[in-house]
N, C-alpha and C positions, 0 to 999 in steps of 0.2 A: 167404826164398822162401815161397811161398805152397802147402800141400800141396792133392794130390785129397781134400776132404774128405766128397765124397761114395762114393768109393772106397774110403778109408781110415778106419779107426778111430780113436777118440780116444787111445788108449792107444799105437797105431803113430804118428801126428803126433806125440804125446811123446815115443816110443824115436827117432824121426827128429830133432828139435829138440832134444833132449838130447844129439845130438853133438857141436854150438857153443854149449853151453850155460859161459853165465863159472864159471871155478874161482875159491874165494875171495878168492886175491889179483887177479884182476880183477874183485870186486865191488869191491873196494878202490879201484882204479884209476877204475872208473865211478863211485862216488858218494863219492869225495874222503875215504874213512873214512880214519883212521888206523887201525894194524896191531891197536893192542891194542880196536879198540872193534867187531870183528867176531869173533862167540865161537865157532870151530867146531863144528861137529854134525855131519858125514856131509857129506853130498852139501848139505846145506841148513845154511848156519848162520843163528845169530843177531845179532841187534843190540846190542848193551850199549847202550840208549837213555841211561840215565842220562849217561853217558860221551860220547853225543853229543850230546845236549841242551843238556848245560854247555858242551861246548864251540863250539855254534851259538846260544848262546842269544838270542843279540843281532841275530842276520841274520832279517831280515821273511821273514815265511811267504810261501811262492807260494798260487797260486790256488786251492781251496776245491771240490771237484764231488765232486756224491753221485748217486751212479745208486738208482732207484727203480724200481718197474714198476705196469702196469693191475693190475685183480684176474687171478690166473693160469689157468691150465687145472690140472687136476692135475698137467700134465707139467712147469710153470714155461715162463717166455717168456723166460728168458735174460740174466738181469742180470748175473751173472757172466762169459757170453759177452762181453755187451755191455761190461762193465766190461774187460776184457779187450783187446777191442777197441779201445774209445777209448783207451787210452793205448798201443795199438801204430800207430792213426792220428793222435795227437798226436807219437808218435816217429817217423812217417814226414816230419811238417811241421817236424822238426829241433827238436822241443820235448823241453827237459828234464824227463821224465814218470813217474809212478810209482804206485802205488797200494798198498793195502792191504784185503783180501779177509778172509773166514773161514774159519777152518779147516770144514772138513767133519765131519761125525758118521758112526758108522760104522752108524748105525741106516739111514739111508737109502742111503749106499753100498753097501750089501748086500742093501737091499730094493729099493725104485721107481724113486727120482730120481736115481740116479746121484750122483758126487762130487763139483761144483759146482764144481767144476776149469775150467767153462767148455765150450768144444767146438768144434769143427774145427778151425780155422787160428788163433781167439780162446780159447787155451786156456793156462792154466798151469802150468809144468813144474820139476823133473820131479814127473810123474801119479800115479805109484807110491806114492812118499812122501808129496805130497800126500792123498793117498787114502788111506793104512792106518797113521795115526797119527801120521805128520811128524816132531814132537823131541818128542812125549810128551807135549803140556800137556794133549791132553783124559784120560788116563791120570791125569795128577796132581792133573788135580779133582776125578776117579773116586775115588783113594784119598782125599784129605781128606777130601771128604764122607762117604765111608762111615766115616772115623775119626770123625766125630763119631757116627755113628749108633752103633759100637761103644762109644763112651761111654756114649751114653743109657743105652742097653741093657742097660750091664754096672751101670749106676748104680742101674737099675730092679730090676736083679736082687738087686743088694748091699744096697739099702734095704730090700727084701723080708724078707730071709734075719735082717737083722741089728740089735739096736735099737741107740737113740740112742748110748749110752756105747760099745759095740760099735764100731757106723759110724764114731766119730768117731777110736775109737783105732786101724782100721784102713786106715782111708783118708785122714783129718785135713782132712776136709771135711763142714759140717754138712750133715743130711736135706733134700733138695731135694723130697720129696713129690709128685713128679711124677703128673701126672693122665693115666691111659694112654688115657682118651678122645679126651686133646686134645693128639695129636702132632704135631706143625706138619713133622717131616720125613720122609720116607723113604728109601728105598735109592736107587743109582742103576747104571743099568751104558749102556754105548754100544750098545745095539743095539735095535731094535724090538720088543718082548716082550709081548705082552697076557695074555700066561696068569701074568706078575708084576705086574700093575696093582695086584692085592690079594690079599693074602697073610696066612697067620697062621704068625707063630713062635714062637720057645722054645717048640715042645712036645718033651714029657720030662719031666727030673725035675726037683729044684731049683737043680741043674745043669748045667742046659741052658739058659738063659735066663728072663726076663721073659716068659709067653705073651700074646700082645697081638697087634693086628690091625696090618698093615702094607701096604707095598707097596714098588713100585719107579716112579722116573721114570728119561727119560732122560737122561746126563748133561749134554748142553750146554743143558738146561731146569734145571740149578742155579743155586742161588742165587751158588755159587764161580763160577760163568762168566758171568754178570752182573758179580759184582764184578770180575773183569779184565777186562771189555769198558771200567767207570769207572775204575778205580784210575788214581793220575797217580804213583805209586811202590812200592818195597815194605812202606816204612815206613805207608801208605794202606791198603796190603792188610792189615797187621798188625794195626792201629789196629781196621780194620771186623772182622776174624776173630773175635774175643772179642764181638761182637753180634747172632749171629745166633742167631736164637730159634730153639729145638726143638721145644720143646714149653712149656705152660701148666702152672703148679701147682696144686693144689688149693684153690687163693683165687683166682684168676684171673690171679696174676700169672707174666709169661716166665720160662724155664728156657732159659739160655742158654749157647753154648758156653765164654765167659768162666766160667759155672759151672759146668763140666762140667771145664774146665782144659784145655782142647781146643786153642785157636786155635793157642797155639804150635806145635806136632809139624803144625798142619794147614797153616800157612803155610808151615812148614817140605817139608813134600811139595810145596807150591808155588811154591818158590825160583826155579824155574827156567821158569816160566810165563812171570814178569813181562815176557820181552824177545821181542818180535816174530821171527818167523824171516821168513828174508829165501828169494823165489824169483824167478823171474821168465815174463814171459809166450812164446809161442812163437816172438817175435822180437826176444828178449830185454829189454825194457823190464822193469826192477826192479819187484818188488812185495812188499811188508811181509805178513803171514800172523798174525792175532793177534785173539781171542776166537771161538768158535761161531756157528752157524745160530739155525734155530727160533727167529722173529721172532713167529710167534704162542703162544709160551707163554716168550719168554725178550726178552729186549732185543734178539737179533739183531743187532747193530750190527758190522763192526770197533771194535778199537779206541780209545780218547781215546790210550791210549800210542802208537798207532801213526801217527793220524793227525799227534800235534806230531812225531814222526818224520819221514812225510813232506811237511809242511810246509815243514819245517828243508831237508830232502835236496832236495827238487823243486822246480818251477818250479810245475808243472801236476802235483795230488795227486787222485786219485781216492778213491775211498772208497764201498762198499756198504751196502744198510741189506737189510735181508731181508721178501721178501712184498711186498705190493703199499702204496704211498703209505700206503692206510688204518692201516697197522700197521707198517711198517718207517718209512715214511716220518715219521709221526706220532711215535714213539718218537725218533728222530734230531734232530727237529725243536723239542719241548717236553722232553726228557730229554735227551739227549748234548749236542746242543749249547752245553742248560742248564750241565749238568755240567763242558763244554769251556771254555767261553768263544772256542771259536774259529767262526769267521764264515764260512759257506759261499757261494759266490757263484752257484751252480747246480745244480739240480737234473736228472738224463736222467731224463725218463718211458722207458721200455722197454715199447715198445707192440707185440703181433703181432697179423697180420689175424686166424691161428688163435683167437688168446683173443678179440678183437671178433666172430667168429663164434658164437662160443660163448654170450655175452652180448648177442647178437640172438635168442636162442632156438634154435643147433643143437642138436645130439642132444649126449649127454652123452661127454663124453674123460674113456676110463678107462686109466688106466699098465698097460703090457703089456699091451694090445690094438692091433688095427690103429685108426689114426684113418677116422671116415666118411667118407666120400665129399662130403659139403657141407664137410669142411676140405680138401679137395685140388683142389677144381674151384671155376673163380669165380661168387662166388653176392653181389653187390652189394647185393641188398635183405636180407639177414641180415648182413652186416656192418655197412650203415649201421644198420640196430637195434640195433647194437651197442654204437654210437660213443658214447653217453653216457656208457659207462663209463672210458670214459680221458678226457670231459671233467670228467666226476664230479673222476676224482682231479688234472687238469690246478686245478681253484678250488682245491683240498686244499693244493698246493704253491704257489698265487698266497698265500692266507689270510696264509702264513711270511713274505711280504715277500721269497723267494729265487726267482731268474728261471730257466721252467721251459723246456728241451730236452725235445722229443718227438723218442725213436729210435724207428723203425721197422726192427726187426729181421726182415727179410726172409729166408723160407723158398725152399726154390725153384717150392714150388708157388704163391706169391704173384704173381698178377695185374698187367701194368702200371695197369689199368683199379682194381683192388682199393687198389694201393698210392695211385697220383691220389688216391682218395678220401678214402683218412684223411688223408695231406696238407692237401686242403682243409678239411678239418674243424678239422683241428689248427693251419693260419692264422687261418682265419676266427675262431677262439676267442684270437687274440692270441698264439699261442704260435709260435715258433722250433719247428721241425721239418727231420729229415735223415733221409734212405734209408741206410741201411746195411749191407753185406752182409759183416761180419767176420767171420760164420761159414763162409763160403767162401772169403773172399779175405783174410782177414786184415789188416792197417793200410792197405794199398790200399782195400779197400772200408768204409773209416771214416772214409774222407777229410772226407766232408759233414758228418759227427759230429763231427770235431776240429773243423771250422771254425765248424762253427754253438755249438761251445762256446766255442772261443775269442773269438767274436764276443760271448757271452754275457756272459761274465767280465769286459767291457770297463765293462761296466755295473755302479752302484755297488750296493749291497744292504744294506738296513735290516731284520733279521729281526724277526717281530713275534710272539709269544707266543699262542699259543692261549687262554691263562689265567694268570692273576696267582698266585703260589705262593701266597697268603693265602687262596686260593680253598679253601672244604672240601673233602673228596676225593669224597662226591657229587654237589657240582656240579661239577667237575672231569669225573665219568664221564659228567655231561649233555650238559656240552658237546662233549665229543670225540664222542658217539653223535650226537647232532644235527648238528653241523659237520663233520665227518669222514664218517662212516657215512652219513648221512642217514637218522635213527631221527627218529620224531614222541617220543620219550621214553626213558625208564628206568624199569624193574621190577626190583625188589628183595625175593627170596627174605625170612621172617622171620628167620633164622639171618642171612644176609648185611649185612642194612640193624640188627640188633643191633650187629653187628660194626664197620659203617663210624660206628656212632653211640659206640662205646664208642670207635675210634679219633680220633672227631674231636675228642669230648673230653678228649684225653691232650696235654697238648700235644709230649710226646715226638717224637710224627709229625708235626709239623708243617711238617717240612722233608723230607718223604719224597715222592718222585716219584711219578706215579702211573705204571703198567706195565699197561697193560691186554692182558687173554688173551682171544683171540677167534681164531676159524677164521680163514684166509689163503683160504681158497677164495668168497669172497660179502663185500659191505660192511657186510654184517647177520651174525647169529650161525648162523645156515642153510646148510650149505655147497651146499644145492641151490637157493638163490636168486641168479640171475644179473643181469646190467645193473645197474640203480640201483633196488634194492628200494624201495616204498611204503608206506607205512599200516603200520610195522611198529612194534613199540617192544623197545627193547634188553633181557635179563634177565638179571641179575648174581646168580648165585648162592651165591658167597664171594670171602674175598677173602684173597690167599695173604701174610704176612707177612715179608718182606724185609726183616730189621733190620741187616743186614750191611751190604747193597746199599742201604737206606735208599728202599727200593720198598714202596707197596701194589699189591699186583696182584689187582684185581677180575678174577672169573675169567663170561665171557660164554659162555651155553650149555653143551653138554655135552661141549665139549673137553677132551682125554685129555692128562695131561703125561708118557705113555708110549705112544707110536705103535704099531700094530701091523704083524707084516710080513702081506704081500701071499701071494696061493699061485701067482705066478708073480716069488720073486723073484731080484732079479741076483747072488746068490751064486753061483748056478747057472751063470753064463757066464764067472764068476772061477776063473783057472787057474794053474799057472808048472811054466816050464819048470824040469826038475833038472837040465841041465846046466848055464845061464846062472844059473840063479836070480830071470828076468823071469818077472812078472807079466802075465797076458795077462787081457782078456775087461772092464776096468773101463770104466766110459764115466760 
């Protein structure tokens, strides 16, 4: 049934859906597991994928769909709604349907954006769990990577204090020399923190630490949450953990966790990462739970282990990329898919009239404030100024050779006169397009969405490469800003363009993806530049070292790999009752 979800809160539609929500042995029962390959956790278990992999390995994958979205509002336009959605409107058309989501970060859960849980009636449960940490794997990233960083640290110290014959008799590993200018990591913790961006520690005495300049990012922007978004096993994850660079030595060359003796204990904190948890939506269609958000400073992706998961399991497999085409899409497209080897057949644009208004020129949407009065009332000639921007990324998703669905994620202050229009637009441009209201009506109002996908999927798909991996990784950043973005070029800092020169000569990197960091809010590096920026040219001012993940990540403008909170944020509406022990106030 379909709740009041303009009455109702997101976090009540969950404690409501969570009363017929399946206990383990009928997950078992719906997706044909055997007993020992569903690993309990609470309320939410896991997958033992390994366990079902082997034993499906031979049954053809079903069909392949990745939801996307325009460029967003601050608030986001709903991919995970819509994600949501579409496969409880693919389960209303009696299709065996499933997907696989990201976990949440608890930096924005508690600041601006809410849990990504989805919302109203297209929402994934239960909300709680999803929301405040789920089986622990962003916890267990948190610790490895800080275990490395307590390595560094204690190393930097121990070199300090001790010479050569010293160090080697008390630790029986030779002076790594470590250059404290050039530390490739920091700290990380799960919440929005800007007064830990940069930081200095070990002050004291000689036992207090290395004193050396630092900082903190946030955790689902690590490099460890990268490598589970790729990793296709544990023995993958193992293999990359002894690669990740730390820091640079006083010759130029990496200091790496393999040299630090680290990987082990840190894989080990993440033993239990490696297996997707299993949840489902709010009318109960299965969904896989596995890697983090933050597509503009991380991969963003679900995923690879999740998606052969639901390959295997479904018929019809969903799957989210994060942020908008430029950046989620583009990462999924030239990076995972690369990585996958598996073959999407469809792409949902997630399009709102509110973000086309906004990218005609309305006034600015800021998180916790009311929206103006030009997104609630119909205003056609600021929306059609708008429309470039979703045909922008509508060429984006053609370029892949993957056949592109336009959702129209309908508000209720959306126009029938508003909605007509982007429809037309988004025919007239060759694309499949469906009105969809799963934020209200849940699988009922996705109807036009399942069918316009399932109609999609019929058709064959030849994906086509943005760029050939032989490609250097400066033109690699050419291309994606000129094709993608629509930059007239690339600027490159002298530090930066050092850097991409010292990499391209190593052949080391030669197999390393490239990960590009840039704002989610504008196609350019500006997050105040809306529609389809001109006359601009891209500026790359480093480029972050992913030797684990086997990532260069040129970093675009003056994007933060630690967010800050807001001074109105949703902490403040988060409560629980002491007598149930329910969570109240999350959305």
């Amino acid at each position: 049934m379909a709740y009041n979800a303009v009455e109702m809160q997101d976090w009540q539609i969950s404690e409501a859906a969570e009363a017929n929500m399946p206990s383990p042995e009928q997950y078992i029962d719906m997706l044909g597991l055997k007993k020992d390959e569903l690993i309990p956790f609470g309320r939410v278990p896991k997958i033992d994928f390994i366990k079902v992999m082997d034993r499906l390995k031979n049954k053809p994958d079903g069909k392949f769909i990745e939801v996307t979205a325009i460029t967003p509002t601050p608030l986001g336009e709903g991919k995970s709604t819509t994600s949501c959605g579409l496969m409880e409107g693919l389960g209303k058309r009696g299709v065996n349907v499933g997907g696989a989501l990201r976990q949440p970060s608890g930096g924005p859960t508690m600041n601006v954006k809410g849990t990504a849980a989805g919302g109203g009636n297209s929402l994934l449960i239960p909300m709680t769990e999803f929301s405040m940490g789920l089986t622990g794997d962003i916890n267990d990233i948190t610790n490895a990577h800080n275990l490395a960083m307590v390595a560094l640290q204690a190393r930097m110290q121990h070199e300090r204090n001790y010479n050569d014959e010293q160090l080697q008799r008390l630790t029986g590993m030779p002076r790594l020399n470590v250059d404290p200018t050039k530390v490739e990591m920091k700290w990380i913790m799960d919440f929005c923190a800007q007064s830990l961006r940069n930081i200095v520690m070990g002050l004291g005495g000689r036992k207090d630490g290395f004193t050396m300049q630092s900082g903190f990012g946030i955790s689902v922007g690590s490099e460890l949450m990268a490598m589970l978004a790729i990793v296709r096993d544990l023995a993958d994850l193992r293999e990359r953990m002894d690669n990740i660079t730390v820091a640079f030595n006083r010759a130029g060359k990496p200091v790496t966790t393999g040299d630090l003796g680290v990987g082990g204990a840190m894989t080990a904190w993440m033993r239990n990462t490696i297996n997707p948890t299993l949840m489902c939506t709010a009318e109960y269609q299965p969904c896989l739970v596995h890697a983090g958000p933050f597509a503009n400073i991380a991969i963003g992706q679900s995923s690879i282990i999740s998606d052969r998961v639901g390959l295997k399991l479904f018929d019809y497999h969903v799957t989210e990329s994060g942020f908008a085409a430029d950046i989620g899409f583009e990462k999924f497209w030239n990076v995972k898919s690369r990585l996958s080897g598996l073959k999407p057949h469809v792409s949902v644009l997630t399009t709102t009239i509110r973000a086309l208004k906004m990218h005609g020129g309305g006034p600015a949407v800021v998180a916790g404030k009311a929206l103006p009065e030009a997104y609630i009332k119909q205003n056609l000639e600021l929306l059609e100024a708008g429309l470039p921007n979703m045909l922008h990324h509508l060429n984006t998703i053609r370029m892949s050779g993957i056949k592109p669905v336009v959702c129209i994620n309908v508000f209720h202050t959306d126009t029938e006169e508003e909605i007509k229009l982007v429809r037309r637009a988004a025919e007239a441009a060759g694309a499949r397009c469906a009105v969809s209201t799963h934020w209200a009506d849940g699988g009922d109002g996705a109807l036009e969405l399942a069918d316009a996908v399932i109609d999609a999927c019929k058709e064959e798909t030849e994906i086509k490469y943005l760029y050939p991996l032989e490609m250097k990784l400066r033109d690699r950043v050419e291309a994606i800003a000129k094709n993608v973005y629509g930059a007239d070029g690339v600027s490159w800092t002298a530090e930066a363009e050092a850097k991409a020169k010292m990499l391209e000569s190593d052949p080391k990197y030669d197999d390393y993806m490239t990960m590009m960091v840039k704002t989610h809010l504008s196609l350019s590096h500006e997050p105040a530049l809306k529609g389809v920026p001109k006359g601009w040219t891209l500026p790359i001012r480093d480029i972050l070292i992913y030797s684990g993940a086997k990532f260069l990540c040129p970093m675009a403008g003056a994007i933060s790999l630690m967010p800050g909170t807001s001074s109105n944020p949703a902490f403040r509406k988060v409560d629980i009752d002491t007598a149930t022990g329910k969570v109240s106030g999350l959305f």
